[in-house]
VMD Tcl script that builds the backbone (N, CA, C; Angstrom):
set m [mol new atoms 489]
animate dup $m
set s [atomselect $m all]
$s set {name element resname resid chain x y z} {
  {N N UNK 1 A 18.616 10.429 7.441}
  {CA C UNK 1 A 17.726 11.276 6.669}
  {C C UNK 1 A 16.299 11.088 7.170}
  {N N UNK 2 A 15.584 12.218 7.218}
  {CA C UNK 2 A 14.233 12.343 7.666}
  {C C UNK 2 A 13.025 12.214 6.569}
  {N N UNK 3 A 12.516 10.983 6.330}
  {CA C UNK 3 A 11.314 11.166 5.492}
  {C C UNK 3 A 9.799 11.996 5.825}
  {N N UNK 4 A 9.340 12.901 4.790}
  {CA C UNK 4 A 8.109 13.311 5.764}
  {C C UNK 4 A 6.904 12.183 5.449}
  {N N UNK 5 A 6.174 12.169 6.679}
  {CA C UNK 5 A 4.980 11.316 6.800}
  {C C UNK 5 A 3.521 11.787 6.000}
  {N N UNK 6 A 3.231 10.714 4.972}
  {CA C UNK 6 A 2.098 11.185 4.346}
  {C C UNK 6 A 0.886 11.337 5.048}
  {N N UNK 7 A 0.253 12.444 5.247}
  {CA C UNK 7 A -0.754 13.124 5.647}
  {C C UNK 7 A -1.736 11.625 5.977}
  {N N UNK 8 A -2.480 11.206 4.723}
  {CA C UNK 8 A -3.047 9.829 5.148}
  {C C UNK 8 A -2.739 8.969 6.185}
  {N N UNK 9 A -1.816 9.208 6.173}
  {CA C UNK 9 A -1.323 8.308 7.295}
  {C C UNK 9 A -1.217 8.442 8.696}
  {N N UNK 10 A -0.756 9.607 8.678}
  {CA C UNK 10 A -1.038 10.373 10.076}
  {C C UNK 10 A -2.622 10.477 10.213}
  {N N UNK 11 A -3.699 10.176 8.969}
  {CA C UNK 11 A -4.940 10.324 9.315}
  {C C UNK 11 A -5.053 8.739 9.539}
  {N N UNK 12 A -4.723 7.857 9.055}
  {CA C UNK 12 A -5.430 6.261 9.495}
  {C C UNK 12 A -4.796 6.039 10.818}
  {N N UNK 13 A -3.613 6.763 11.040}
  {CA C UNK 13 A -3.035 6.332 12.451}
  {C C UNK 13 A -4.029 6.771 13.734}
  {N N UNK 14 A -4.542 8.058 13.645}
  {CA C UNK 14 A -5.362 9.183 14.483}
  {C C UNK 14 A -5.950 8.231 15.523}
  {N N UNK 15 A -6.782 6.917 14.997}
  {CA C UNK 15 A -6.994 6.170 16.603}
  {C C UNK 15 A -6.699 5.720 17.229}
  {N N UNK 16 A -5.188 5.852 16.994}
  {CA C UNK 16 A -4.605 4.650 18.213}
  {C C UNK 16 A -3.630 5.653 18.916}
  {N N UNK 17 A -3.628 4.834 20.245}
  {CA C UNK 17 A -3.094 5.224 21.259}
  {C C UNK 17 A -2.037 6.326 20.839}
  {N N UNK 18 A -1.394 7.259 21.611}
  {CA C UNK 18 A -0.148 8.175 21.004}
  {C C UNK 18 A 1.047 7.328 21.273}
  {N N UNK 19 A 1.173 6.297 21.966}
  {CA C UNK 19 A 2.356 5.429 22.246}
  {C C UNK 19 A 2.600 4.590 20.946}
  {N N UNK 20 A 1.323 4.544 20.491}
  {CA C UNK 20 A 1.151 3.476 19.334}
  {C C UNK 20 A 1.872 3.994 17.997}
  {N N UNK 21 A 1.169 5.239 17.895}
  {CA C UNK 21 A 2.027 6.169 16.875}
  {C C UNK 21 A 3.012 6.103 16.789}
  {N N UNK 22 A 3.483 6.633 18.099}
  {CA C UNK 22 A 5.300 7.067 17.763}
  {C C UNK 22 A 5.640 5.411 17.487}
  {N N UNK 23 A 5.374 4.532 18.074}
  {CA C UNK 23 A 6.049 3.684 17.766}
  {C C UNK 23 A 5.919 3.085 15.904}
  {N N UNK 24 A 5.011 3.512 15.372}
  {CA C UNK 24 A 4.487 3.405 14.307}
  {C C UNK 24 A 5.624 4.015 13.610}
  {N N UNK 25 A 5.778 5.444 13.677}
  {CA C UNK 25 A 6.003 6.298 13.237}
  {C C UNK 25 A 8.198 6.177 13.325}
  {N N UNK 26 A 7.873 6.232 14.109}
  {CA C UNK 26 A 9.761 5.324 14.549}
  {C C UNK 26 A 10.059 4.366 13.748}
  {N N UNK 27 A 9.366 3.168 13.751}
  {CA C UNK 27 A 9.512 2.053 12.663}
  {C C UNK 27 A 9.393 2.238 11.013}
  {N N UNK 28 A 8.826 2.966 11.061}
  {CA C UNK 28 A 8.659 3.658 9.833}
  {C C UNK 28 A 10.096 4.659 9.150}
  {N N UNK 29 A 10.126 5.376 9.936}
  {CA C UNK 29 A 11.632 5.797 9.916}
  {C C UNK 29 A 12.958 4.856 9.593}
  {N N UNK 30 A 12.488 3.686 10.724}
  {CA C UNK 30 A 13.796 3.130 10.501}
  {C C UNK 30 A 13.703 2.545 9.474}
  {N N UNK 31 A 12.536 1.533 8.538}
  {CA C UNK 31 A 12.542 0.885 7.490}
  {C C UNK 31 A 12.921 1.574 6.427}
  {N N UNK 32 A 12.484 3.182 6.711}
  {CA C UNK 32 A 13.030 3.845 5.500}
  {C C UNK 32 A 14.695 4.095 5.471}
  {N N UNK 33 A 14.799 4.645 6.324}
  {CA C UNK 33 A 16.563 4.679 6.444}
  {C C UNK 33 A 17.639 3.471 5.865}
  {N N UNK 34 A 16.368 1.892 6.420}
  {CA C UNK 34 A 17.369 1.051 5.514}
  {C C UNK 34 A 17.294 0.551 4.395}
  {N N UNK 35 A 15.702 0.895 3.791}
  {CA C UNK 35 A 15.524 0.606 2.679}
  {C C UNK 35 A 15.291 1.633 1.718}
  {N N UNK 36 A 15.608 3.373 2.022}
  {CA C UNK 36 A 15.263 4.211 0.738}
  {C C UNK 36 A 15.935 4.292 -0.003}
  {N N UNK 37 A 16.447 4.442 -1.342}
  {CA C UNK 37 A 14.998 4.928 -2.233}
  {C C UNK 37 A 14.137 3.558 -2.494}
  {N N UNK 38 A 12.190 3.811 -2.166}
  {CA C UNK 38 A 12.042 2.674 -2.308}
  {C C UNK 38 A 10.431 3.079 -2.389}
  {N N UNK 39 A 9.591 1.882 -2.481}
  {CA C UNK 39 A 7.905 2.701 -2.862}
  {C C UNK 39 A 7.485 1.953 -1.410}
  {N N UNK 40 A 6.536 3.215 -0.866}
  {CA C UNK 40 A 5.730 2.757 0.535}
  {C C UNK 40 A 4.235 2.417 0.202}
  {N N UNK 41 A 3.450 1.843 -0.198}
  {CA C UNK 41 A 1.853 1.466 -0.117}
  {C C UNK 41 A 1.888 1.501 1.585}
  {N N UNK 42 A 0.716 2.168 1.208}
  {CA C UNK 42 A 0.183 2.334 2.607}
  {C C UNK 42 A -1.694 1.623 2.827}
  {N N UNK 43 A -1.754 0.637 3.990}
  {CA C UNK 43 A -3.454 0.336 3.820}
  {C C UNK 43 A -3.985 0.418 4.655}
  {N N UNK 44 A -5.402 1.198 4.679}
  {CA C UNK 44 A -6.144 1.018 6.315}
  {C C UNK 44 A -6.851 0.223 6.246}
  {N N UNK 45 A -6.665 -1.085 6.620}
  {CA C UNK 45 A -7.068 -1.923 6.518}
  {C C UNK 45 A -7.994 -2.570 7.433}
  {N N UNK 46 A -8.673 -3.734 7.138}
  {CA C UNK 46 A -9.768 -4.237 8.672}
  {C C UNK 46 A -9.313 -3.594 9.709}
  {N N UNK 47 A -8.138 -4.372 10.251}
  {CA C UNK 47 A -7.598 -4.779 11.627}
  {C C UNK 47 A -6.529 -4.248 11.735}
  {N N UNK 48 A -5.908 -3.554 11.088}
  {CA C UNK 48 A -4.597 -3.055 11.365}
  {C C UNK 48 A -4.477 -1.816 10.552}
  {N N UNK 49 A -3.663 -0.671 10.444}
  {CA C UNK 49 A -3.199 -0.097 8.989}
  {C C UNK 49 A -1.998 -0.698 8.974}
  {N N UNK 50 A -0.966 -0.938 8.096}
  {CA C UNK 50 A -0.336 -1.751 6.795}
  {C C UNK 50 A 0.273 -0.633 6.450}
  {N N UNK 51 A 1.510 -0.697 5.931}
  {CA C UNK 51 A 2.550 -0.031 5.199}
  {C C UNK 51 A 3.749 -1.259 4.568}
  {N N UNK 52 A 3.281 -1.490 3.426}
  {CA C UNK 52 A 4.253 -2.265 2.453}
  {C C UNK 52 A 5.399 -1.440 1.811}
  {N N UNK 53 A 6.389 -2.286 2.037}
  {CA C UNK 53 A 8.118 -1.500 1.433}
  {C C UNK 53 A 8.278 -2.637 0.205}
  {N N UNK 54 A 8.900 -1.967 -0.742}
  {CA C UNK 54 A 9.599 -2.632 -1.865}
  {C C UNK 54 A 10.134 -1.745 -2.960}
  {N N UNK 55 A 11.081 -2.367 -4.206}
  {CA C UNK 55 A 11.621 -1.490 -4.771}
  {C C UNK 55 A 10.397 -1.058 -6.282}
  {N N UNK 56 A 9.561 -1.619 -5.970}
  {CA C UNK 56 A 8.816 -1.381 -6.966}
  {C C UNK 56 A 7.298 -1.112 -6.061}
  {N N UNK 57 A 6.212 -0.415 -7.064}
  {CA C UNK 57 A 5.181 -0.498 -6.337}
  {C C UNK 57 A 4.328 -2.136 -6.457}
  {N N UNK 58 A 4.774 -3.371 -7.086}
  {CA C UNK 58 A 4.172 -4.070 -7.102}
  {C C UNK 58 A 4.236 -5.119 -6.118}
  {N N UNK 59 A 3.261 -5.914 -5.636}
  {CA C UNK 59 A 2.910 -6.284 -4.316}
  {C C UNK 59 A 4.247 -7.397 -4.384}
  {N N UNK 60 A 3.935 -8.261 -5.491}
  {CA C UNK 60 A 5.297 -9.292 -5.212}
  {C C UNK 60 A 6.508 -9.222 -5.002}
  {N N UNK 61 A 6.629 -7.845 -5.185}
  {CA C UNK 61 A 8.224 -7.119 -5.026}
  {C C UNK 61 A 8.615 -6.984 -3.745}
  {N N UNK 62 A 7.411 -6.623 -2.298}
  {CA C UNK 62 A 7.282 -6.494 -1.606}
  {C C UNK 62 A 8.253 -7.254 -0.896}
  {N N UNK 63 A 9.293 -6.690 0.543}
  {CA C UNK 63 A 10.108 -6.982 0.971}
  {C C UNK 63 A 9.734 -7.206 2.643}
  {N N UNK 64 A 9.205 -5.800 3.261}
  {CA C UNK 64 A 8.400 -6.317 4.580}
  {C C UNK 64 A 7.249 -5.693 4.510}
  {N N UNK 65 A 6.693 -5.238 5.668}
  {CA C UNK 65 A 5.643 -4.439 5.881}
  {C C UNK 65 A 5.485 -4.220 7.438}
  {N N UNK 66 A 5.033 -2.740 7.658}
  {CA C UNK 66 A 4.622 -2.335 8.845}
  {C C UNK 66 A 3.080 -3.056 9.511}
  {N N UNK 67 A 2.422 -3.732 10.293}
  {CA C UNK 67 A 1.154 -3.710 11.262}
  {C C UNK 67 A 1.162 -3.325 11.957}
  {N N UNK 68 A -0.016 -2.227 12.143}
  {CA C UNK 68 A 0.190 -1.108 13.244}
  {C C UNK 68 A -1.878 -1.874 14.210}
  {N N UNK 69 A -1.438 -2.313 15.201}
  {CA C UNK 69 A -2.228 -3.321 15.890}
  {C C UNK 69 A -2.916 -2.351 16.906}
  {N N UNK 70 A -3.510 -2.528 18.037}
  {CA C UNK 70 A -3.977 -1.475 19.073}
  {C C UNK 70 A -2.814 -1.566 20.180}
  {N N UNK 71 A -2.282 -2.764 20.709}
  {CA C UNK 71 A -1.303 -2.918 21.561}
  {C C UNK 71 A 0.273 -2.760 20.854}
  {N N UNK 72 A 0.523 -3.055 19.626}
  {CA C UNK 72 A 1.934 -3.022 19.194}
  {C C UNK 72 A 1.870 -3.054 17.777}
  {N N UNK 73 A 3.231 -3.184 17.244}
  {CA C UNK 73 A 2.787 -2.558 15.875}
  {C C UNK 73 A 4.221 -4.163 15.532}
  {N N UNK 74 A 4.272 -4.746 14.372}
  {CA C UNK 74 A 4.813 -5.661 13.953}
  {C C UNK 74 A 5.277 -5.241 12.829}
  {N N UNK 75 A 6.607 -5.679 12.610}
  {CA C UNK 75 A 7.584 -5.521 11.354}
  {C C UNK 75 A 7.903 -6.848 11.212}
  {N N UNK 76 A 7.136 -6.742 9.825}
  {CA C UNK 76 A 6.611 -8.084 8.743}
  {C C UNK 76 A 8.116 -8.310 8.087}
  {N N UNK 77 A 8.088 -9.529 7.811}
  {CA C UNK 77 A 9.166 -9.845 6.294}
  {C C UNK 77 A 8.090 -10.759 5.562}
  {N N UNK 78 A 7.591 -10.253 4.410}
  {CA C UNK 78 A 7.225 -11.028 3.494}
  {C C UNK 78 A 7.403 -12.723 2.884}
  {N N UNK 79 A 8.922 -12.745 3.205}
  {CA C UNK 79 A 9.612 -14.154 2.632}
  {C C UNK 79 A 10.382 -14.502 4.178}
  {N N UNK 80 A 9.767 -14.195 4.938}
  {CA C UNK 80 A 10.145 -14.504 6.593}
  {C C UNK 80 A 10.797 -16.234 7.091}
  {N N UNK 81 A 9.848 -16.565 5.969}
  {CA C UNK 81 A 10.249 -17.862 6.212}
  {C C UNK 81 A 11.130 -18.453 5.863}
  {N N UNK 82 A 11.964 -18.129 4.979}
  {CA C UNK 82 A 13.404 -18.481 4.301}
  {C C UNK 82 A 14.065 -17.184 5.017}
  {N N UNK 83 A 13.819 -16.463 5.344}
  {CA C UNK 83 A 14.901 -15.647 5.608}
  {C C UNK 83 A 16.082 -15.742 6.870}
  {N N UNK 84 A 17.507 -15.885 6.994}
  {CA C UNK 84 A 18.143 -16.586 8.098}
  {C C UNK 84 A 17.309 -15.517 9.598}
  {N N UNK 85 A 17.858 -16.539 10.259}
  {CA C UNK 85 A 17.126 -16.287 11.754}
  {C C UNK 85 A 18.185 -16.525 12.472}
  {N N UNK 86 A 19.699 -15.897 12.752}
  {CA C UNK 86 A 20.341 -16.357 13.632}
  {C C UNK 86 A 19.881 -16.358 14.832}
  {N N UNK 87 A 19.333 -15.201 15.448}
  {CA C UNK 87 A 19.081 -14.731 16.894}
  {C C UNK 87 A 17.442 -15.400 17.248}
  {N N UNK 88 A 16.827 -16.094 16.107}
  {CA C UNK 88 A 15.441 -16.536 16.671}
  {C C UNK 88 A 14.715 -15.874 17.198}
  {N N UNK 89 A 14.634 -14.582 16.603}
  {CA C UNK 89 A 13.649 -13.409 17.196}
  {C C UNK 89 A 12.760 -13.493 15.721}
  {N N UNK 90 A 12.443 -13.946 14.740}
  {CA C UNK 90 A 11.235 -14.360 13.961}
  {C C UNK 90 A 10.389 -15.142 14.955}
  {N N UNK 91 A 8.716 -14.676 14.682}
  {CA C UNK 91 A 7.696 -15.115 14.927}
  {C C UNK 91 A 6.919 -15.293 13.970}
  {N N UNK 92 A 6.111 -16.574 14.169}
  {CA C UNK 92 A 5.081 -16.437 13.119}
  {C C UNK 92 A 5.460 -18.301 12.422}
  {N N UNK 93 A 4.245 -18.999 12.017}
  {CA C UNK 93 A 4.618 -20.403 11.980}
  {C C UNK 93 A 3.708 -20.711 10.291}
  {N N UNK 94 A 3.256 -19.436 9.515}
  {CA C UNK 94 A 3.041 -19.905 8.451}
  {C C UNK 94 A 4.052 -20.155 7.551}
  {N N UNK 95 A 3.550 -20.314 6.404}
  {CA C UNK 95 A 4.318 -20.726 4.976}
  {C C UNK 95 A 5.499 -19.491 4.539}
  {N N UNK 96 A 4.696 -18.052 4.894}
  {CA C UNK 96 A 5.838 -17.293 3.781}
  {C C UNK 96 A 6.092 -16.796 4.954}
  {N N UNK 97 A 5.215 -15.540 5.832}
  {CA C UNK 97 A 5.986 -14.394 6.710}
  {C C UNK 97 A 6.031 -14.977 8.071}
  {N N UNK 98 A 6.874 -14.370 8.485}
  {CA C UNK 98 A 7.457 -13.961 9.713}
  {C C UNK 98 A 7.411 -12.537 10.537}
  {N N UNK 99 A 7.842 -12.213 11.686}
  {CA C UNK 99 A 7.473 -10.732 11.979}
  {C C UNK 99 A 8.370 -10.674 13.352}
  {N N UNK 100 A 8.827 -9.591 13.826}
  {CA C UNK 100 A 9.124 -8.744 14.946}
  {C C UNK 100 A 8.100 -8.130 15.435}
  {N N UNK 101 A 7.631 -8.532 16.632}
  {CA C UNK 101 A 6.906 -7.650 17.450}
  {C C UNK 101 A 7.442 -6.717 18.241}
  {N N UNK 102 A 6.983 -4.945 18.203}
  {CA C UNK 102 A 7.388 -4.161 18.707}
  {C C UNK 102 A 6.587 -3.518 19.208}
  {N N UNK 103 A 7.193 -3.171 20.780}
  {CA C UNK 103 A 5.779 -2.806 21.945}
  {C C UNK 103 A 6.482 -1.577 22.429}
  {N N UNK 104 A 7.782 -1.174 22.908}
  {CA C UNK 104 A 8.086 -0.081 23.324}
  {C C UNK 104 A 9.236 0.576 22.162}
  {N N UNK 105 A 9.821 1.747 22.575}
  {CA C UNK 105 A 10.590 2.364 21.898}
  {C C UNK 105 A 12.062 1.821 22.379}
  {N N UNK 106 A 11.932 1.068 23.396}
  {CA C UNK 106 A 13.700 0.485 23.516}
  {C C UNK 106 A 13.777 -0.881 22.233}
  {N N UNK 107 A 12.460 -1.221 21.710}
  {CA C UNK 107 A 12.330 -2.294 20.992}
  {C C UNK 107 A 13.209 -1.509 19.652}
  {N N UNK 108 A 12.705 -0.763 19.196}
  {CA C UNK 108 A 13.069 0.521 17.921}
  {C C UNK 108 A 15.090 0.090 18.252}
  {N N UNK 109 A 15.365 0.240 19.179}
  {CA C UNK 109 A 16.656 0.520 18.968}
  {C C UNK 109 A 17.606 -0.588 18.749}
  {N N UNK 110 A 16.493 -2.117 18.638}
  {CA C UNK 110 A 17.548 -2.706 18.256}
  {C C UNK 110 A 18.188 -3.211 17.268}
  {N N UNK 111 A 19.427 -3.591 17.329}
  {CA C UNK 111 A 20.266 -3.520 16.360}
  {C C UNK 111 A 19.893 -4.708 15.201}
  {N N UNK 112 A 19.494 -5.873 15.317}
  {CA C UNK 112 A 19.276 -6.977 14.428}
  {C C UNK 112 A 17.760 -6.476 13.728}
  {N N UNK 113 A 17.149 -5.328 13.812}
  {CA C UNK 113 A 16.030 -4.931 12.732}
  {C C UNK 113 A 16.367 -4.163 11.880}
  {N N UNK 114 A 18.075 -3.782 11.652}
  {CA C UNK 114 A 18.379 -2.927 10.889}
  {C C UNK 114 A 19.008 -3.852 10.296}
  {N N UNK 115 A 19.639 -5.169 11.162}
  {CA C UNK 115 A 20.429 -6.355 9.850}
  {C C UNK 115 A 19.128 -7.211 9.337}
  {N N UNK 116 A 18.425 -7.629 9.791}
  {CA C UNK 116 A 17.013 -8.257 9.263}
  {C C UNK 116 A 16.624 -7.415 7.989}
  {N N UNK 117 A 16.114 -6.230 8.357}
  {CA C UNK 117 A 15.970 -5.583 6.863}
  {C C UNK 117 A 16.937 -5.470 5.731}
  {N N UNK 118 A 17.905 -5.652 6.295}
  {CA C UNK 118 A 19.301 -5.501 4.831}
  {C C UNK 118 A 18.768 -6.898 4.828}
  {N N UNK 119 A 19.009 -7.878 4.936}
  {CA C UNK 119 A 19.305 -9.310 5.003}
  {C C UNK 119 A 17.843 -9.580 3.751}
  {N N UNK 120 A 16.738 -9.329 4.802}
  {CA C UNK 120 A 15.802 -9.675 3.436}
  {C C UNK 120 A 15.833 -8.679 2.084}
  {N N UNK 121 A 16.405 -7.652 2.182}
  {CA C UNK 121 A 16.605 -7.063 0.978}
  {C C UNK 121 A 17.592 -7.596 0.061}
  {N N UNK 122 A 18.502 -8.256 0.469}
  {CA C UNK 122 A 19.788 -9.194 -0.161}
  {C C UNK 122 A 19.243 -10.255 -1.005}
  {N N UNK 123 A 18.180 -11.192 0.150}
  {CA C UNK 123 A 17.592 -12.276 -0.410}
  {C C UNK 123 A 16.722 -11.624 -1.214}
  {N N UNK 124 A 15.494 -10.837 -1.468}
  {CA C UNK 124 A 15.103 -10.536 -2.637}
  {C C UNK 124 A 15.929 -10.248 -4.539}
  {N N UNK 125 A 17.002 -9.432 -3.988}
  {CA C UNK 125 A 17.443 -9.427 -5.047}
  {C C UNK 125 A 18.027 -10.310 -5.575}
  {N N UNK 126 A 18.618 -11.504 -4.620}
  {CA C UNK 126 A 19.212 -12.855 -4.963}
  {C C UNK 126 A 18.428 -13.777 -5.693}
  {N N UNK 127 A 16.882 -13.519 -4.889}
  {CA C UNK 127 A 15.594 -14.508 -5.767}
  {C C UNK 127 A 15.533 -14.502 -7.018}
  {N N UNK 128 A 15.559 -12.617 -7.249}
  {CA C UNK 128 A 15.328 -12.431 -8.454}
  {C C UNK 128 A 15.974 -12.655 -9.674}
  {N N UNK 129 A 17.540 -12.755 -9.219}
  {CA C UNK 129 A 18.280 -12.721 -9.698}
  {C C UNK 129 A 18.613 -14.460 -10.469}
  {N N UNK 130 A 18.263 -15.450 -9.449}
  {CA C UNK 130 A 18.362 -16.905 -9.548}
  {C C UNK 130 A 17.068 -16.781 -10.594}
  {N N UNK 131 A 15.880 -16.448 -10.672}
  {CA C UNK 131 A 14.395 -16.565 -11.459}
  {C C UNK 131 A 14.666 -16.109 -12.411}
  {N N UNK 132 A 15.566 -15.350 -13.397}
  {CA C UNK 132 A 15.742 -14.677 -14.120}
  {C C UNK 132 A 14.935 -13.165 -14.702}
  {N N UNK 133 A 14.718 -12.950 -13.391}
  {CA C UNK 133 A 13.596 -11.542 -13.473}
  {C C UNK 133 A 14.480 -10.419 -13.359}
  {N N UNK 134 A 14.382 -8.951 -14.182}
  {CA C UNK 134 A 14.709 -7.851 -13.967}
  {C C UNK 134 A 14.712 -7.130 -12.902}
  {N N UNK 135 A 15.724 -7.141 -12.119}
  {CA C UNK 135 A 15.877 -6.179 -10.907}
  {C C UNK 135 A 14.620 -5.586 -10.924}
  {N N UNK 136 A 13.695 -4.653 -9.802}
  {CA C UNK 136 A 13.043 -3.546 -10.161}
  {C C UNK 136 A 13.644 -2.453 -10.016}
  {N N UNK 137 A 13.522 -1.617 -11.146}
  {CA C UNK 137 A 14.088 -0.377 -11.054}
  {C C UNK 137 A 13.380 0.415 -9.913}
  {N N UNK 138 A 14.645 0.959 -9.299}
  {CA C UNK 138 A 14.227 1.354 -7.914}
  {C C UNK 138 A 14.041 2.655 -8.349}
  {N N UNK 139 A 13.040 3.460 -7.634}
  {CA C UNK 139 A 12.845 5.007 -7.752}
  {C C UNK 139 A 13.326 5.839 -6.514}
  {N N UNK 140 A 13.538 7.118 -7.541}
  {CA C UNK 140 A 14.366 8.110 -6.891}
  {C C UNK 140 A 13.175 8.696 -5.670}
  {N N UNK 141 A 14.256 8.229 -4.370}
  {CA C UNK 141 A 13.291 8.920 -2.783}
  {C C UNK 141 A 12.413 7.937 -2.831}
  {N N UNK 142 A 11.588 8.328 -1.798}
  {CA C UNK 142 A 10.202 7.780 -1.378}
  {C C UNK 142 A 9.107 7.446 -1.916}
  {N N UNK 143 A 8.440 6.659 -2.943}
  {CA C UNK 143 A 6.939 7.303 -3.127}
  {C C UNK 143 A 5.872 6.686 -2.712}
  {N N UNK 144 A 5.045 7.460 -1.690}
  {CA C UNK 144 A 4.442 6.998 -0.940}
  {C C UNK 144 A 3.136 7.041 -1.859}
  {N N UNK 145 A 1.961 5.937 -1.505}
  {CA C UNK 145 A 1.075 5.483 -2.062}
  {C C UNK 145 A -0.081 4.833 -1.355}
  {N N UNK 146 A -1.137 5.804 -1.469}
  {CA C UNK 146 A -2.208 4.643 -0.551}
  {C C UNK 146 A -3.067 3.431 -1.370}
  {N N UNK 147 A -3.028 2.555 -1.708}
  {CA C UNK 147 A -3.177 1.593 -2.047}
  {C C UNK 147 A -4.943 1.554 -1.388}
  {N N UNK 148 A -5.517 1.425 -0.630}
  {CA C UNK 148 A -6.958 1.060 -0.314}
  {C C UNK 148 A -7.262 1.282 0.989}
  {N N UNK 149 A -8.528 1.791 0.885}
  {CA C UNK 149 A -9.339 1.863 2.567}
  {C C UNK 149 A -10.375 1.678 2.606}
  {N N UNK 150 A -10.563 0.704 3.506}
  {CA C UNK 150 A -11.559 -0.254 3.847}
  {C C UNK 150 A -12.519 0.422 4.804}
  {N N UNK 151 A -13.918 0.483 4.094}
  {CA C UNK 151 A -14.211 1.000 5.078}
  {C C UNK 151 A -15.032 0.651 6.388}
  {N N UNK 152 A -15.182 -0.929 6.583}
  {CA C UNK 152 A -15.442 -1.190 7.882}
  {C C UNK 152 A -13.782 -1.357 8.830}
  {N N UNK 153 A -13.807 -1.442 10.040}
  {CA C UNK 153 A -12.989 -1.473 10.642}
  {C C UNK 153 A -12.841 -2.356 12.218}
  {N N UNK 154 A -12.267 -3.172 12.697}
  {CA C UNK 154 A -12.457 -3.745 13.591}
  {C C UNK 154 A -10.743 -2.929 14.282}
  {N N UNK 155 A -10.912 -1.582 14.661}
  {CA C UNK 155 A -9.849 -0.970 15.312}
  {C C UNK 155 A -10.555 -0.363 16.429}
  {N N UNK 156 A -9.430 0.220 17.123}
  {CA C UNK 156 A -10.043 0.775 18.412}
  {C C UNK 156 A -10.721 2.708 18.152}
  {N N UNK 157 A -10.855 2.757 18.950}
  {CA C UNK 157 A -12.224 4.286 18.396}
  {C C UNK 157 A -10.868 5.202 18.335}
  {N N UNK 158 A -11.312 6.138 17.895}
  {CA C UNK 158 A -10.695 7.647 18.193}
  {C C UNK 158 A -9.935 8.010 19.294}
  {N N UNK 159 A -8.564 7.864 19.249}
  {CA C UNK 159 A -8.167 8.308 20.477}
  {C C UNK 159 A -8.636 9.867 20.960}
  {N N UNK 160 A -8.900 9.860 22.335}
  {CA C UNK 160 A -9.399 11.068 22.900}
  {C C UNK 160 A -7.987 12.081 23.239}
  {N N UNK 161 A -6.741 11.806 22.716}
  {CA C UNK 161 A -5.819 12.038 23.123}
  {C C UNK 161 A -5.351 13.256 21.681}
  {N N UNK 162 A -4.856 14.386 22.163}
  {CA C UNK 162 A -4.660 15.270 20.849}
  {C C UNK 162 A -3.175 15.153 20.671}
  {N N UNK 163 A -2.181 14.323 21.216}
  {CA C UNK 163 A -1.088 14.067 20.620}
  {C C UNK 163 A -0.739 13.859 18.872}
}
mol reanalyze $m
mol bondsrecalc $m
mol representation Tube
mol addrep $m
């Protein structure tokens, strides 16, 4: 299934490279495919724009998140750090997240970012479930949400490119 891309977004994306996009824009796809129905916050943030997934719009619910960088764009897991790692393709040496770095579109096709995302979606509901917290009621489709924009920016200028 094809989600459409919120306008905002296609506007915070506008300076980066067109390679950067699609790859943005691909990852985006795929998180939705394995996680819809589900709420997207979207942030243009300092250094990156940001797209948070979860079944609720609230931040702790939060499962991964998109960083869309000038060279590559990273697919976050929130609870990265508990989350299994058979293949040792997690990066990242803090306390909670972890991440996949993705630089080309053969990166998009592989297969352990579609079990990574089920996997931390499992462990969320398992957390919740051990804490004695109410599932979040998941909403029907997509709802996309821009959450904040910052308005200084340490990103790269305007691409000159009309892709």
């Amino acid at each position: 299934m094809s989600y459409p891309t919120p306008k905002e977004l296609i506007k915070f994306l506008k300076p980066y490279d067109p390679a950067i996009r699609k790859l943005a824009l691909g990852l985006r796809q795929l998180v939705l495919e394995e996680l819809a129905p589900c709420h997207e916050n979207i942030y243009d943030a300092y250094s990156a724009v940001a797209i948070g997934y979860g079944p609720s719009d609230r931040l702790r619910d939060g499962l991964c998140h998109i960083a869309v960088y000038t060279n590559h764009v990273n697919l976050g897991f929130n609870f990265g750090a508990t989350l299994a790692d058979p293949k040792g393709i997690l990066q990242g040496s803090g306390n909670q997240i972890r991440h996949i770095t993705i630089k080309t579109p053969a990166d998009l096709a592989r297969p352990e970012l579609r079990s990574y995302l089920r996997r931390a979606y499992k462990v969320a509901l398992d957390d919740a479930r051990k804490l004695g917290e109410p599932t979040p009621q998941r909403p029907k489709g997509v709802i996309s949400v821009v959450k904040a924009i910052y308005a200084r920016k340490r990103r790269p200028a305007a691409s000159k490119s009309k892709k």
